[in-house]
C-alpha positions in Angstrom: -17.8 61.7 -19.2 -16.0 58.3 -18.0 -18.4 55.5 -18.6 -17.3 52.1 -16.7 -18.6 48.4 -17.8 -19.2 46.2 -15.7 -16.7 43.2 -16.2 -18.7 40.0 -14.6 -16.3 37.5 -12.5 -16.2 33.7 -13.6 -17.4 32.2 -10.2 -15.3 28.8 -10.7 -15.8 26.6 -7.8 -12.8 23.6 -7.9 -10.7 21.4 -6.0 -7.5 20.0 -6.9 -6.1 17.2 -5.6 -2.2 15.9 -5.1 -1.5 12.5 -3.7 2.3 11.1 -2.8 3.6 8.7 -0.7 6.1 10.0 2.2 7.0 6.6 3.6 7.8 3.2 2.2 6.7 3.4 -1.6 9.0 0.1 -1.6 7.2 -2.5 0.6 8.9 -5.6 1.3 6.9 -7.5 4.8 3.3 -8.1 5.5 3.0 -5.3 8.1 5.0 -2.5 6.2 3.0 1.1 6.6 2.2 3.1 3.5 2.1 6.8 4.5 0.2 8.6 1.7 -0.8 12.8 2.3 -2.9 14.4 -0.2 -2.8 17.9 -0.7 -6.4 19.6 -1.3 -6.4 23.2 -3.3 -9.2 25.3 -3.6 -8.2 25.4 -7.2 -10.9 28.0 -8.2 -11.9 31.6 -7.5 -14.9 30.8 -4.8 -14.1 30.5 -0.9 -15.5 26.8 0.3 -16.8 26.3 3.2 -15.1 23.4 5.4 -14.2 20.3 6.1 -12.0 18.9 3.4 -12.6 14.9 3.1 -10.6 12.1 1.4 -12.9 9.3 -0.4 -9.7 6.7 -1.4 -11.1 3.6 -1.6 -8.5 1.4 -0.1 -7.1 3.1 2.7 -9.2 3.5 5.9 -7.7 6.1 7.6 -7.8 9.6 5.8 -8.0 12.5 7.8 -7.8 16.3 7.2 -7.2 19.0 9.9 -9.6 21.6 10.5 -9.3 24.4 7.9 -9.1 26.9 10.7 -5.4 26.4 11.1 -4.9 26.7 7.2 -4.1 29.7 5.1 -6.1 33.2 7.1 -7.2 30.9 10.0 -10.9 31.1 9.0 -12.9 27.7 8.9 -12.9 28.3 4.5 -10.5 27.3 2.6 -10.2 30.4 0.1 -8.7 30.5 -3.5 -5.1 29.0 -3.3 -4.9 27.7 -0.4 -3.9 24.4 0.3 -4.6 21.3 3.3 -2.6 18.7 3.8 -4.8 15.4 5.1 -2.9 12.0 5.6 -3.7 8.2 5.5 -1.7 5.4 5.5 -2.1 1.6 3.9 -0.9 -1.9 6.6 1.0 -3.9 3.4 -0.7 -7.4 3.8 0.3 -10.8 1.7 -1.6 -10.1 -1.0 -0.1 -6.8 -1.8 3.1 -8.6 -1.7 2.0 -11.1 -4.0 0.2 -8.6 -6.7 4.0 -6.8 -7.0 2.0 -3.0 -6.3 -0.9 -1.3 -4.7 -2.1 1.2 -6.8 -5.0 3.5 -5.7 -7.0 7.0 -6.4 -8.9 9.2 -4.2 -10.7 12.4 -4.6 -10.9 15.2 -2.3 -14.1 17.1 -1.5 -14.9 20.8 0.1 -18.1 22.4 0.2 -19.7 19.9 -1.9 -17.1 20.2 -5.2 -14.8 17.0 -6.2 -11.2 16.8 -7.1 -10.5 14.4 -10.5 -8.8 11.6 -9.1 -5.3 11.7 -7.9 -3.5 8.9 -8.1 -0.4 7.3 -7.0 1.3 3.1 -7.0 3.9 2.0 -4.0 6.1 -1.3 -5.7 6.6 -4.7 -3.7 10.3 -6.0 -3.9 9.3 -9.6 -4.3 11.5 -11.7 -2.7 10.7 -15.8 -3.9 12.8 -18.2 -2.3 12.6 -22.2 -1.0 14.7 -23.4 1.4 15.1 -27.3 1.4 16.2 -29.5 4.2 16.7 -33.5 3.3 17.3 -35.6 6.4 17.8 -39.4 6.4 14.3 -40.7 8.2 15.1 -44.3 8.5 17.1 -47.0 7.0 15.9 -50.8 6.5 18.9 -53.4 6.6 18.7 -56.5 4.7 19.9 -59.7 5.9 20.0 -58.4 9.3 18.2 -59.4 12.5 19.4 -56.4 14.9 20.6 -52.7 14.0 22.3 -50.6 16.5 23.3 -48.0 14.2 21.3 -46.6 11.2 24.2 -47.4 8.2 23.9 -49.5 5.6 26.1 -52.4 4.2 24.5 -54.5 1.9 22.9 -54.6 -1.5 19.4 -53.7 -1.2 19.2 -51.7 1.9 16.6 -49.4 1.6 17.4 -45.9 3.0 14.3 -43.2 3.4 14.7 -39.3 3.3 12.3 -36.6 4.3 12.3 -33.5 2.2 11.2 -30.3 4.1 10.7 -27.3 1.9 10.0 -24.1 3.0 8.9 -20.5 1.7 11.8 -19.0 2.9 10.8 -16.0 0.7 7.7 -13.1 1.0 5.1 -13.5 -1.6 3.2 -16.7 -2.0 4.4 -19.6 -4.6 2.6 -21.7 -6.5 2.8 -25.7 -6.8 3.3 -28.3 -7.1 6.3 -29.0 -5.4 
């Protein structure tokens, strides 16, 4: 007589969540675009109902296609299977003045949450001053009219203007 048991299945229900930068992890000008994409795996041995949603805390943009188009074509993302969303990140001063922009995000389907996935795109700080002196005026002693602005004698007084400027891409401190 064959006798079987019965074996139960772990019913696991997890994400997994991979995050990467495909475009300018070195950012150099405010304006630069960050393109992150973030991979989402049903990680576990459950099917999960759609959508797949990004939380990441600094970027705006996230956005995951519909599952229907992933994997068997149904609207689940089943065991293994795998969505690619995207988001992307507009550099701004202050990430060029910090030197990096780090940032997580988690991924959620069917109500379960991916550990964070995180990832860090590195400014190339560029400081620089450019400085140009020009003679503003000069005052001649011992003289009633000036036609052109030289000087000749003990105690003329010439002015200069300083103009500096942040020729470089991240803010500098002062004084100057």
């Amino acid at each position: 007589e064959l006798r079987f048991a019965e074996v139960p299945v772990d019913k696991v229900t997890s994400v997994g969540l991979t995050k990467r930068i495909t475009a300018n992890a070195t950012y150099d000008t405010v304006g630069d675009v960050i393109q992150y994409e973030f991979d989402v795996e049903n990680t576990g041995t459950q099917t999960l109902a759609g959508p797949a949603t990004i939380d990441d805390g600094l970027i705006g943009d996230e956005s995951c296609p519909s599952l229907d188009g992933v994997g068997n074509g149904d609207s689940d993302l089943q065991p293994g299977e795998v969505v690619i969303c995207t988001g992307s990140l507009t550099v701004d001063q202050g990430h060029l003045d910090t030197g990096s922009i780090e940032n997580s995000a988690t991924a959620t389907v069917d109500g379960v949450t991916s550990d964070q996935s995180s990832v860090t795109a590195t400014a190339n700080q560029m400081p620089a001053i450019t400085l140009i002196k020009s003679i503003s005026s000069i005052t001649v002693v011992n003289t009633t009219t000036v036609t052109t602005p030289t000087y000749a004698n003990v105690g003329d007084v010439i002015s200069y203007d300083f103009n500096v400027q942040n020729s470089g891409n991240q803010t500098l401190g002062g004084p100057v």
